[in-house]
PyMOL commands that place a pseudoatom at each C-alpha (Angstrom):
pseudoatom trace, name=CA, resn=UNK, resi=1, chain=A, elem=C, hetatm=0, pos=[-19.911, 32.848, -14.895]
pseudoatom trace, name=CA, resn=UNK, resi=2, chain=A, elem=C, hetatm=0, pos=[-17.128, 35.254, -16.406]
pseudoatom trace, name=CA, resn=UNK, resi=3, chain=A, elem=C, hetatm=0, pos=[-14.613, 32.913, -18.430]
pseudoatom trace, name=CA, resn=UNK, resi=4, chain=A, elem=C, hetatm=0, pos=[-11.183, 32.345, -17.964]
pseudoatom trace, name=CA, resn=UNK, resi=5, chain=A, elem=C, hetatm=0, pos=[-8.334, 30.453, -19.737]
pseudoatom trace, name=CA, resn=UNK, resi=6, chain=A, elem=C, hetatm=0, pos=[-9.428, 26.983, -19.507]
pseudoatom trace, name=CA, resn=UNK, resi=7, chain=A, elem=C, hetatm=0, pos=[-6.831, 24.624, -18.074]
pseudoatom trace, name=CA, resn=UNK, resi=8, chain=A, elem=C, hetatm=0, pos=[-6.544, 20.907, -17.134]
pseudoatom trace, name=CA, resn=UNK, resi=9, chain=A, elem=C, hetatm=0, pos=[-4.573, 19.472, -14.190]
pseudoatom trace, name=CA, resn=UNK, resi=10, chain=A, elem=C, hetatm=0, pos=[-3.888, 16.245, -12.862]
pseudoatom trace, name=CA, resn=UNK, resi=11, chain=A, elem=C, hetatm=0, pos=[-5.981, 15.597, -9.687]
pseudoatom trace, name=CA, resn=UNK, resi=12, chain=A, elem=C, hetatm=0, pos=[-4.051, 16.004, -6.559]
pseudoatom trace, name=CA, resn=UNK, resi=13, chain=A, elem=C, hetatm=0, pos=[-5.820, 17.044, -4.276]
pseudoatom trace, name=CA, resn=UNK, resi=14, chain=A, elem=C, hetatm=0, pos=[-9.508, 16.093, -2.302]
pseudoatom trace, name=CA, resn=UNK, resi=15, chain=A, elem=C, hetatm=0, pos=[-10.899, 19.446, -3.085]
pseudoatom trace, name=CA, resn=UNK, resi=16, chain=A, elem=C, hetatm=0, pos=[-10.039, 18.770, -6.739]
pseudoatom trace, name=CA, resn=UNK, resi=17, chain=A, elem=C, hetatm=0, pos=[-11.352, 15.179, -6.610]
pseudoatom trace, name=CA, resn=UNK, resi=18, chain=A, elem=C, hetatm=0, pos=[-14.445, 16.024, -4.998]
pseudoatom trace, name=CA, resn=UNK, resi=19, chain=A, elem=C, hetatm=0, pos=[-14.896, 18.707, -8.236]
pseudoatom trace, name=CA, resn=UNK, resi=20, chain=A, elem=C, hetatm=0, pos=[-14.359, 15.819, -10.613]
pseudoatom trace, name=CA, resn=UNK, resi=21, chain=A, elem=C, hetatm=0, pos=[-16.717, 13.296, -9.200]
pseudoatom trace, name=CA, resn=UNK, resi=22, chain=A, elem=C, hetatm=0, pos=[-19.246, 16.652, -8.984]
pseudoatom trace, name=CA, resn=UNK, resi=23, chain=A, elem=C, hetatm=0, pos=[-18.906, 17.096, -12.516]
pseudoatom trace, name=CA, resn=UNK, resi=24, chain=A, elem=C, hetatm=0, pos=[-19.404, 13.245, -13.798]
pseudoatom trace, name=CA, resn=UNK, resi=25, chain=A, elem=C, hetatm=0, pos=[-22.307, 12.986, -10.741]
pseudoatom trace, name=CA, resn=UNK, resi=26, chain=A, elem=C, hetatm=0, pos=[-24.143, 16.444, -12.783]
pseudoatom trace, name=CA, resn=UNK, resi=27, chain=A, elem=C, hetatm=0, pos=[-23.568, 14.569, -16.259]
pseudoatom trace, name=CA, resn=UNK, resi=28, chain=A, elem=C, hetatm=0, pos=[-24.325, 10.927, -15.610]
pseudoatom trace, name=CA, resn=UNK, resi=29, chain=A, elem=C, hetatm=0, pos=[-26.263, 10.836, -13.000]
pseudoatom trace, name=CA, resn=UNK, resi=30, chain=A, elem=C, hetatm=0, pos=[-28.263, 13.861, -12.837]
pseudoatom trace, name=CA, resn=UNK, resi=31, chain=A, elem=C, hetatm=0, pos=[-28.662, 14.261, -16.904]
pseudoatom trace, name=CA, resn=UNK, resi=32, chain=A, elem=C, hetatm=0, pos=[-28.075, 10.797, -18.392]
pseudoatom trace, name=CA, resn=UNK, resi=33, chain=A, elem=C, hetatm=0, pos=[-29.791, 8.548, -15.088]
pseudoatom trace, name=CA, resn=UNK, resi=34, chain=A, elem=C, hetatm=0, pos=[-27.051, 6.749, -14.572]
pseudoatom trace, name=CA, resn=UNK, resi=35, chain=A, elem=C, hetatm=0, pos=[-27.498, 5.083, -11.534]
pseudoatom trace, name=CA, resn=UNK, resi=36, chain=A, elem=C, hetatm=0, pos=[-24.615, 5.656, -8.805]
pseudoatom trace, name=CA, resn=UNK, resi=37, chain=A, elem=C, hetatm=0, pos=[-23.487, 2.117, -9.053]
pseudoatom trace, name=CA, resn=UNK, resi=38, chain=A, elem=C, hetatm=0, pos=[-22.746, 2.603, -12.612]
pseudoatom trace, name=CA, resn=UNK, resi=39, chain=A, elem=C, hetatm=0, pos=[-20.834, 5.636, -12.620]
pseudoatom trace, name=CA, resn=UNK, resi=40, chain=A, elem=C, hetatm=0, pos=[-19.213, 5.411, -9.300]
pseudoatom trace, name=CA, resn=UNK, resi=41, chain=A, elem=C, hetatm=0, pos=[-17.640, 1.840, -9.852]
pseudoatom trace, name=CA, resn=UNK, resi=42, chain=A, elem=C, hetatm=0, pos=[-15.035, 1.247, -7.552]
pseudoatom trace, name=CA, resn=UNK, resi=43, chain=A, elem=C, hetatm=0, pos=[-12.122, 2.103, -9.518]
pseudoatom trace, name=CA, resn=UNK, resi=44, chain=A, elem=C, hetatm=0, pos=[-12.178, 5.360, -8.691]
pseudoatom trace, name=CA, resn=UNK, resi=45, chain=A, elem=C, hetatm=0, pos=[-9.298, 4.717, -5.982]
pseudoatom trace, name=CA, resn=UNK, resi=46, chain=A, elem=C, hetatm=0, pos=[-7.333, 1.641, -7.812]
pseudoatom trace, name=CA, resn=UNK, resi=47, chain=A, elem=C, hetatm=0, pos=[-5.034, 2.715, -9.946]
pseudoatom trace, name=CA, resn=UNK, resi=48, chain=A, elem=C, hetatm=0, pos=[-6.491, 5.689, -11.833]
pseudoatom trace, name=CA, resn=UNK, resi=49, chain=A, elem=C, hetatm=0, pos=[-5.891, 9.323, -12.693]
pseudoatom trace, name=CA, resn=UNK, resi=50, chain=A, elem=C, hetatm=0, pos=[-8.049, 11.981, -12.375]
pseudoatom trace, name=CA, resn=UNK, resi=51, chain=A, elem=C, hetatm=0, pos=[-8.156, 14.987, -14.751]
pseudoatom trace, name=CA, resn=UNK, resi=52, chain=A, elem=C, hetatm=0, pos=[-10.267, 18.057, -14.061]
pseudoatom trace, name=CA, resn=UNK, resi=53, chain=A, elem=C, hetatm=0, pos=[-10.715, 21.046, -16.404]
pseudoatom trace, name=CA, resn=UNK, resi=54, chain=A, elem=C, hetatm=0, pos=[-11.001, 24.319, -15.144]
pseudoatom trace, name=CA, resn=UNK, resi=55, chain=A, elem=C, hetatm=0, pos=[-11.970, 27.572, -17.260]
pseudoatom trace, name=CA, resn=UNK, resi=56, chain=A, elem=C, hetatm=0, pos=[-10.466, 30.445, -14.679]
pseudoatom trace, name=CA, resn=UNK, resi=57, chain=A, elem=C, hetatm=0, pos=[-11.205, 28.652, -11.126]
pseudoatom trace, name=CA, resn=UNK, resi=58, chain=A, elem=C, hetatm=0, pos=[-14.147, 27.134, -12.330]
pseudoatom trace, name=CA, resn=UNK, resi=59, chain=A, elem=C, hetatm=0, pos=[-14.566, 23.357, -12.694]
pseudoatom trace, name=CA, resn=UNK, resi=60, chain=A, elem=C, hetatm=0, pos=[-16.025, 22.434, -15.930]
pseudoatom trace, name=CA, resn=UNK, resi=61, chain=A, elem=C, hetatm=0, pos=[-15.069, 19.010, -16.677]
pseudoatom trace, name=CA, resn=UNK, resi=62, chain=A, elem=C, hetatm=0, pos=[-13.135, 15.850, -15.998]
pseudoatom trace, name=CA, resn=UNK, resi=63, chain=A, elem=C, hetatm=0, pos=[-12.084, 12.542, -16.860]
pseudoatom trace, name=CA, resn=UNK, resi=64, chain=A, elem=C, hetatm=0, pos=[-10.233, 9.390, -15.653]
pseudoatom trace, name=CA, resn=UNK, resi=65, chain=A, elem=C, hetatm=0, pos=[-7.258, 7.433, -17.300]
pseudoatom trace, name=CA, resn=UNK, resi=66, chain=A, elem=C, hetatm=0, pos=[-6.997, 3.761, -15.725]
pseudoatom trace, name=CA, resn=UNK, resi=67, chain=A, elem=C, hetatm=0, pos=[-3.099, 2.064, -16.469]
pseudoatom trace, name=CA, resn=UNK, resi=68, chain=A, elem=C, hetatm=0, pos=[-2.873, -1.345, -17.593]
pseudoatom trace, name=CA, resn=UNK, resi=69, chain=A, elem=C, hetatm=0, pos=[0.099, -3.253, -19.146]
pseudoatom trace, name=CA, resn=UNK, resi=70, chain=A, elem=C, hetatm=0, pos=[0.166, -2.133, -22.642]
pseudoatom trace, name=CA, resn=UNK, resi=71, chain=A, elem=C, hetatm=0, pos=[-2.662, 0.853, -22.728]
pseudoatom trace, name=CA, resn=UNK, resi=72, chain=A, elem=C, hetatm=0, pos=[-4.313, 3.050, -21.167]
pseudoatom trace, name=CA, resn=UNK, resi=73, chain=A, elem=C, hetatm=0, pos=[-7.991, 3.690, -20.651]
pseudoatom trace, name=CA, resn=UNK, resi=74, chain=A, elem=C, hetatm=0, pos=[-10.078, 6.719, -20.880]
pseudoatom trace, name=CA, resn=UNK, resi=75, chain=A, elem=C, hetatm=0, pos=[-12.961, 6.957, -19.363]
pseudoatom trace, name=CA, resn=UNK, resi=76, chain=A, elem=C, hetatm=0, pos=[-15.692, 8.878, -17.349]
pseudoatom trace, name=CA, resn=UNK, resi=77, chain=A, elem=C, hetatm=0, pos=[-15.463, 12.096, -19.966]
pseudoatom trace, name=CA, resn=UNK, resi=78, chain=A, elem=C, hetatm=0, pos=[-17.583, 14.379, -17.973]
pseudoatom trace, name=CA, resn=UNK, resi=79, chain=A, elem=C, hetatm=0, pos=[-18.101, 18.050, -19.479]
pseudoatom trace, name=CA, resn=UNK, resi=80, chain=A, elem=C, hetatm=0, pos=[-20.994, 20.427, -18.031]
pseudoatom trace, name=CA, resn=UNK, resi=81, chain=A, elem=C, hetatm=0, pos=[-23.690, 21.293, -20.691]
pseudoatom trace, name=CA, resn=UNK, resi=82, chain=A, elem=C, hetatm=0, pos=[-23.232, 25.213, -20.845]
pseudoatom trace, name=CA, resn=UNK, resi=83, chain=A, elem=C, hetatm=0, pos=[-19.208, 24.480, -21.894]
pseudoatom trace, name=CA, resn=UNK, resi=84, chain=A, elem=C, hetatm=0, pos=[-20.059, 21.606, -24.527]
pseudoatom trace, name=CA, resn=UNK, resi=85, chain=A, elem=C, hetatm=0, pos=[-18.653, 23.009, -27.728]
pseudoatom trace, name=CA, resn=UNK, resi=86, chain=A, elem=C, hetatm=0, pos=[-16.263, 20.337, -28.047]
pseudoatom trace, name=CA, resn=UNK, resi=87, chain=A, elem=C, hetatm=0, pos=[-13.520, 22.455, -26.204]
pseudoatom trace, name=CA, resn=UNK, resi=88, chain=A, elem=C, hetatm=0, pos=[-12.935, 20.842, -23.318]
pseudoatom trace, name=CA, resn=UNK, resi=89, chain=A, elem=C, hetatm=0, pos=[-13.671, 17.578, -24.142]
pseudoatom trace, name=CA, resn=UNK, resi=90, chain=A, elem=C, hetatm=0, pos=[-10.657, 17.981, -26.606]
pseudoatom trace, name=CA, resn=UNK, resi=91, chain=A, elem=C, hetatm=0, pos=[-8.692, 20.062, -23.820]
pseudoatom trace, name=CA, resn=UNK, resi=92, chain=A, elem=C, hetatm=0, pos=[-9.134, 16.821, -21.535]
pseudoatom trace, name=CA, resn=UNK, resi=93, chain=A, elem=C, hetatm=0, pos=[-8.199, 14.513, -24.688]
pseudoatom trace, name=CA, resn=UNK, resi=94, chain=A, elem=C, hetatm=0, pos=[-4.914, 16.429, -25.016]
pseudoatom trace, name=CA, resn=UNK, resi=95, chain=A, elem=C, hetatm=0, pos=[-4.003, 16.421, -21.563]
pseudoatom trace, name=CA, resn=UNK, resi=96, chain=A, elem=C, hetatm=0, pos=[-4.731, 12.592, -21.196]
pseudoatom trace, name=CA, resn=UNK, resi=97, chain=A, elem=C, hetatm=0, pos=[-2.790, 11.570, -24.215]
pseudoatom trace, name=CA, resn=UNK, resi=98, chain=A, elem=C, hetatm=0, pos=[0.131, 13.616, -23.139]
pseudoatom trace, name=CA, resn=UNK, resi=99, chain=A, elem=C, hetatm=0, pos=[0.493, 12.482, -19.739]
pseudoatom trace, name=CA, resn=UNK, resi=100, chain=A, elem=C, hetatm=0, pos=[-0.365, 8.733, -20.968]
pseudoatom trace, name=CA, resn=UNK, resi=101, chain=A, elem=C, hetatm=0, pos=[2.371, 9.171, -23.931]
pseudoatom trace, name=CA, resn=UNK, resi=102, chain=A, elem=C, hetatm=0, pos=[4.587, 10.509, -20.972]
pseudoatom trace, name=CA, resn=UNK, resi=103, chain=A, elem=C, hetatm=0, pos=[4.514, 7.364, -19.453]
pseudoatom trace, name=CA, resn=UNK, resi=104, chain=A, elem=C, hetatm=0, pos=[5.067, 5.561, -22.681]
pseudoatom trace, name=CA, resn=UNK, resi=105, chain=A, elem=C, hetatm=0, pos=[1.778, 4.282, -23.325]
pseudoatom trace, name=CA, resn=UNK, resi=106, chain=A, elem=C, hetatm=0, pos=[1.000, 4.277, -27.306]
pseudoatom trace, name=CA, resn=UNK, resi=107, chain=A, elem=C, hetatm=0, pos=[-2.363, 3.411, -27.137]
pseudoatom trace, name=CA, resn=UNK, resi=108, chain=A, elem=C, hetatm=0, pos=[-5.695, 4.368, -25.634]
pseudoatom trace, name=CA, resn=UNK, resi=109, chain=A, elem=C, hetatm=0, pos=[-8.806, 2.307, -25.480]
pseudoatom trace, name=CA, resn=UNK, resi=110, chain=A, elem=C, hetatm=0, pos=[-12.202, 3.971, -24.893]
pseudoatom trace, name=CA, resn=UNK, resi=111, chain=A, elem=C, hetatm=0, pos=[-15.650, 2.717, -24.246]
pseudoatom trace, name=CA, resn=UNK, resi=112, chain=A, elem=C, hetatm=0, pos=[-17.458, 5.389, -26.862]
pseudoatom trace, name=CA, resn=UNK, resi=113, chain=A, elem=C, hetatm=0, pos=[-21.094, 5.693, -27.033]
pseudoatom trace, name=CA, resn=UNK, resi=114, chain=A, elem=C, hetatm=0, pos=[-21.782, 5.033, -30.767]
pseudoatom trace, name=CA, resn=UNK, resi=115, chain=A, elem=C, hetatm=0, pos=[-24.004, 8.274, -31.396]
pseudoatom trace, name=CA, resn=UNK, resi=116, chain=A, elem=C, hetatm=0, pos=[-20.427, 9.697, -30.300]
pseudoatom trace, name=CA, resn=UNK, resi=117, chain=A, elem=C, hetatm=0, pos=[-17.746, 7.656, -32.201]
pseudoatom trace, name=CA, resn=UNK, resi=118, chain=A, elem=C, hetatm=0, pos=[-17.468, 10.376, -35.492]
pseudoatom trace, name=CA, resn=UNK, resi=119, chain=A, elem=C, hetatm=0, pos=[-16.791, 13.241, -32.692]
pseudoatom trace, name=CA, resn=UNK, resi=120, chain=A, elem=C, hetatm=0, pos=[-14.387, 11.148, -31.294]
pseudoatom trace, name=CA, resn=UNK, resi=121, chain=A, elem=C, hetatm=0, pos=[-12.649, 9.881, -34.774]
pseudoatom trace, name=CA, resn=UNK, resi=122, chain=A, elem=C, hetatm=0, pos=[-12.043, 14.020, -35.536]
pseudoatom trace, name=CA, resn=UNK, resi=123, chain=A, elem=C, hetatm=0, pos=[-11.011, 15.267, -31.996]
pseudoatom trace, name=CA, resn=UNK, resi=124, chain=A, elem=C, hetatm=0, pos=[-8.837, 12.708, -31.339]
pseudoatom trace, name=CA, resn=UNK, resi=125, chain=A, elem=C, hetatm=0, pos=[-8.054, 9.452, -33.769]
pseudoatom trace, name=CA, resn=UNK, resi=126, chain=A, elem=C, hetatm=0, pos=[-10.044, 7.083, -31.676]
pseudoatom trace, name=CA, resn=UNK, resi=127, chain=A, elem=C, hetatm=0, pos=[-11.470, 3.917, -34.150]
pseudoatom trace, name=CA, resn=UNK, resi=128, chain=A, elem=C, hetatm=0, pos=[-13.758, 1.218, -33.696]
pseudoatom trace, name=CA, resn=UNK, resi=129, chain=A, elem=C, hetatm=0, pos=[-12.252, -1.936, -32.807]
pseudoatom trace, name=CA, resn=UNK, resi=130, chain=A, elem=C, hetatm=0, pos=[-12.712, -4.520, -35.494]
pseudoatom trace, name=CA, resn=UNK, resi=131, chain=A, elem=C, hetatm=0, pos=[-14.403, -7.889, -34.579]
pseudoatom trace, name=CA, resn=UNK, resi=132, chain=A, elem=C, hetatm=0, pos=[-15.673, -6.378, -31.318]
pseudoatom trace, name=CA, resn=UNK, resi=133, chain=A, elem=C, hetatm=0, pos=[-19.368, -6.481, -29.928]
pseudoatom trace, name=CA, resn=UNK, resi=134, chain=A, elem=C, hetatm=0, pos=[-20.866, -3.399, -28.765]
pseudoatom trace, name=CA, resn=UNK, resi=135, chain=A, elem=C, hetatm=0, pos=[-22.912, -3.688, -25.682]
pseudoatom trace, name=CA, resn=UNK, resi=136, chain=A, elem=C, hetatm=0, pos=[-25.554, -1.641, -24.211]
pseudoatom trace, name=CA, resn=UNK, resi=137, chain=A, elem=C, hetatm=0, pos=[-25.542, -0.072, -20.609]
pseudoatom trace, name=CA, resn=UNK, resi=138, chain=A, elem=C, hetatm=0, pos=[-27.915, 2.383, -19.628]
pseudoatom trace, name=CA, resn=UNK, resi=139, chain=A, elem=C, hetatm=0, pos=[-29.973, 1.833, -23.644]
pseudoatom trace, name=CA, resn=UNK, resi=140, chain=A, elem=C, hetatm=0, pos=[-26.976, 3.329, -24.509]
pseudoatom trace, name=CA, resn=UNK, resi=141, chain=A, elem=C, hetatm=0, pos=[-24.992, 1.574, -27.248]
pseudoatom trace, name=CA, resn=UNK, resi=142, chain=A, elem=C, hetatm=0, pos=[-21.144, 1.528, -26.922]
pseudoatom trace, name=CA, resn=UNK, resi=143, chain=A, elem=C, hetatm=0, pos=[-18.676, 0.286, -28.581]
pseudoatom trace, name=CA, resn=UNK, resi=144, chain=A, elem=C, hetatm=0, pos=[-14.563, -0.057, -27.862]
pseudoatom trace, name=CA, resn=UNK, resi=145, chain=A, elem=C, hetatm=0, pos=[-12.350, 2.365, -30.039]
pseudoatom trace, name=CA, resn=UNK, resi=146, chain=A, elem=C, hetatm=0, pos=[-8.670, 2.764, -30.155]
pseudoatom trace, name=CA, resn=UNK, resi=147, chain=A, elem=C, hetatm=0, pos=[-6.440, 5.558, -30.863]
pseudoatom trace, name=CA, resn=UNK, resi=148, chain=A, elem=C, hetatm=0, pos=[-2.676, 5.525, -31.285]
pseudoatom trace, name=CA, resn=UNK, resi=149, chain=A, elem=C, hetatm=0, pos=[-0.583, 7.304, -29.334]
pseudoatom trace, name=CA, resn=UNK, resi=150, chain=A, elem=C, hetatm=0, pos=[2.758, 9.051, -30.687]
pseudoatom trace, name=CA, resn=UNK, resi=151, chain=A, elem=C, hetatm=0, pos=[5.790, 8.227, -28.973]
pseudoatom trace, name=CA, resn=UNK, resi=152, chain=A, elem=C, hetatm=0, pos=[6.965, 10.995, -26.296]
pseudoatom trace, name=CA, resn=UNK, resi=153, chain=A, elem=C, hetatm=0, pos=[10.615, 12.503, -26.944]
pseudoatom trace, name=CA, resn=UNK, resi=154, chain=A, elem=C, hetatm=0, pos=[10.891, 12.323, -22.707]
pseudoatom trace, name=CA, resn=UNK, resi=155, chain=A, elem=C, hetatm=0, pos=[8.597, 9.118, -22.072]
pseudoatom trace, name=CA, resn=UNK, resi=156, chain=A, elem=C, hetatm=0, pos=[9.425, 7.745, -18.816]
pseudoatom trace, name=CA, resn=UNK, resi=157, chain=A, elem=C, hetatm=0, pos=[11.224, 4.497, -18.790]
pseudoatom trace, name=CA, resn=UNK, resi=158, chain=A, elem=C, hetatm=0, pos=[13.041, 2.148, -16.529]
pseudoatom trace, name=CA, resn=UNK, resi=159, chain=A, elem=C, hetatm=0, pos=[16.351, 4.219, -17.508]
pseudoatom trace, name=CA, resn=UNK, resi=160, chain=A, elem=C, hetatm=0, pos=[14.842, 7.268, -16.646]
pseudoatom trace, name=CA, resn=UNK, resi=161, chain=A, elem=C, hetatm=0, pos=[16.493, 9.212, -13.866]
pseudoatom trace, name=CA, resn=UNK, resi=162, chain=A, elem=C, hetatm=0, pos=[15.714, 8.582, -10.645]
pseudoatom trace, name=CA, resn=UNK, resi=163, chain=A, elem=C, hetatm=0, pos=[14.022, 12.070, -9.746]
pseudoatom trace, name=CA, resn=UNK, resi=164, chain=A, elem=C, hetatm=0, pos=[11.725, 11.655, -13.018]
pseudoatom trace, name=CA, resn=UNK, resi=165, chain=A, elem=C, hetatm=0, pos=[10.941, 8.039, -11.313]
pseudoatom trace, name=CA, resn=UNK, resi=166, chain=A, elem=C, hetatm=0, pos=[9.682, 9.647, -7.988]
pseudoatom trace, name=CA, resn=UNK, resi=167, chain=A, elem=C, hetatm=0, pos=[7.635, 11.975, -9.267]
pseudoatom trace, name=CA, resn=UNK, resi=168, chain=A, elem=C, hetatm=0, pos=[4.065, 11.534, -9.652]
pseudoatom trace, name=CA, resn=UNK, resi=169, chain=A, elem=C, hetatm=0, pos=[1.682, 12.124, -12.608]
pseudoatom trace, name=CA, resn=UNK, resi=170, chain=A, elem=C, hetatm=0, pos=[0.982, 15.731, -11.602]
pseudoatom trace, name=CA, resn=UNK, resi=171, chain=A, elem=C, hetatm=0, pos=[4.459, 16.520, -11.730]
pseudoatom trace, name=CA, resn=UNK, resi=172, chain=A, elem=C, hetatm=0, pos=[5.613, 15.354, -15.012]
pseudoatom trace, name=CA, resn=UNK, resi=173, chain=A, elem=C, hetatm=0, pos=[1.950, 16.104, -16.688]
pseudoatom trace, name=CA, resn=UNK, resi=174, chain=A, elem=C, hetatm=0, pos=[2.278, 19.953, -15.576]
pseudoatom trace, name=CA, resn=UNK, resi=175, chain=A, elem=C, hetatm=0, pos=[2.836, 22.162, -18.318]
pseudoatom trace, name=CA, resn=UNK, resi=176, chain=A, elem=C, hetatm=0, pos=[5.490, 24.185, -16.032]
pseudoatom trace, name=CA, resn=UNK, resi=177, chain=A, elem=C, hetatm=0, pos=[8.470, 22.893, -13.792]
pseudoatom trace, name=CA, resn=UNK, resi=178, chain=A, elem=C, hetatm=0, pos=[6.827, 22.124, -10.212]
pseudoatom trace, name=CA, resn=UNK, resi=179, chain=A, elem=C, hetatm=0, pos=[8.327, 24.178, -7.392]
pseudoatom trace, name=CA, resn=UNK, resi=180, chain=A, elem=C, hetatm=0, pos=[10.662, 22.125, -5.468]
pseudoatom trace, name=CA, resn=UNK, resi=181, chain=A, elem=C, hetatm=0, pos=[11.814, 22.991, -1.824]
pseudoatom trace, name=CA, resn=UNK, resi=182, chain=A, elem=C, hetatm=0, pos=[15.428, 22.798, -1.457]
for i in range(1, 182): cmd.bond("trace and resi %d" % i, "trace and resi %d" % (i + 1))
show_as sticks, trace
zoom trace
């Protein structure tokens, strides 16, 4: 596969959705034996974001972001083996935190395998929670990390105006203006 500039979007789309769930299906399933009912837990549909890396056209990773009162979660970091340099995973970090910041979130929590927790500390601030068991799923050990979240200078808010309030999270997350019909 020739490279391209690698890219992440919002999910909007089925075709793009169907890419993401490909990509975590590859990773968790087919390499890590997860079963289904473990990666594919129902809240796939309720209240979550999907975020799918591309490198040219070329789907190479994704994530979720589930919204709760006062943070955010991310979860379901998915990257294919051949583009595992870190990259993307970090690509998919900034994206998330962006669009979560957006929306005025200033923290994320994240379920982090402990064999992963110093990648995560470097790429992006995420620390252990203090006087929290880890747990075990899958005899993998994981334990729950937070990282702060800088304020956005546009984070959405009840004041906002009304045409920020009816967009969704693809519009506002896009790096360019969305095209709007007159």
């Amino acid at each position: 596969m020739k490279a391209g500039a690698l890219r992440v979007e919002v999910v909007r789309g089925l075709d793009r959705w169907l890419a993401a769930l490909a990509i975590r299906a590859i990773v968790y399933i087919g390499e890590q034996d997860y079963s289904i009912g473990e990666e594919f837990d129902g809240a796939d549909l309720a209240g979550a974001t999907h975020l799918l890396a591309l490198e040219g056209e070329e789907p190479v990773g994704a994530c979720r972001i589930r919204w709760y009162a006062d943070f955010a979660k991310l979860e379901r970091v998915a990257v294919k083996r051949a583009q595992r340099s870190g990259r993307v995973t970090r690509a998919l970090w900034r994206a998330g935190a962006e669009l979560a910041s957006r929306k005025g979130y200033r923290l994320m929590l994240g379920h982090i395998e402990r064999r992963l927790l110093p990648f995560w500390e470097r790429a992006a601030g995420f620390r252990a929670r203090a006087n929290r068991a880890s747990y075990w799923l899958n005899q993998r050990e994981f334990l729950e990390a937070i990282a702060e979240l800088p304020p956005h200078p546009e984070a959405i808010c009840l004041n906002s105006p009304a045409a920020i309030l009816l967009e969704g999270d693809a519009d506002y997350a896009s790096p360019q203006p969305m095209l709007r019909a007159s």
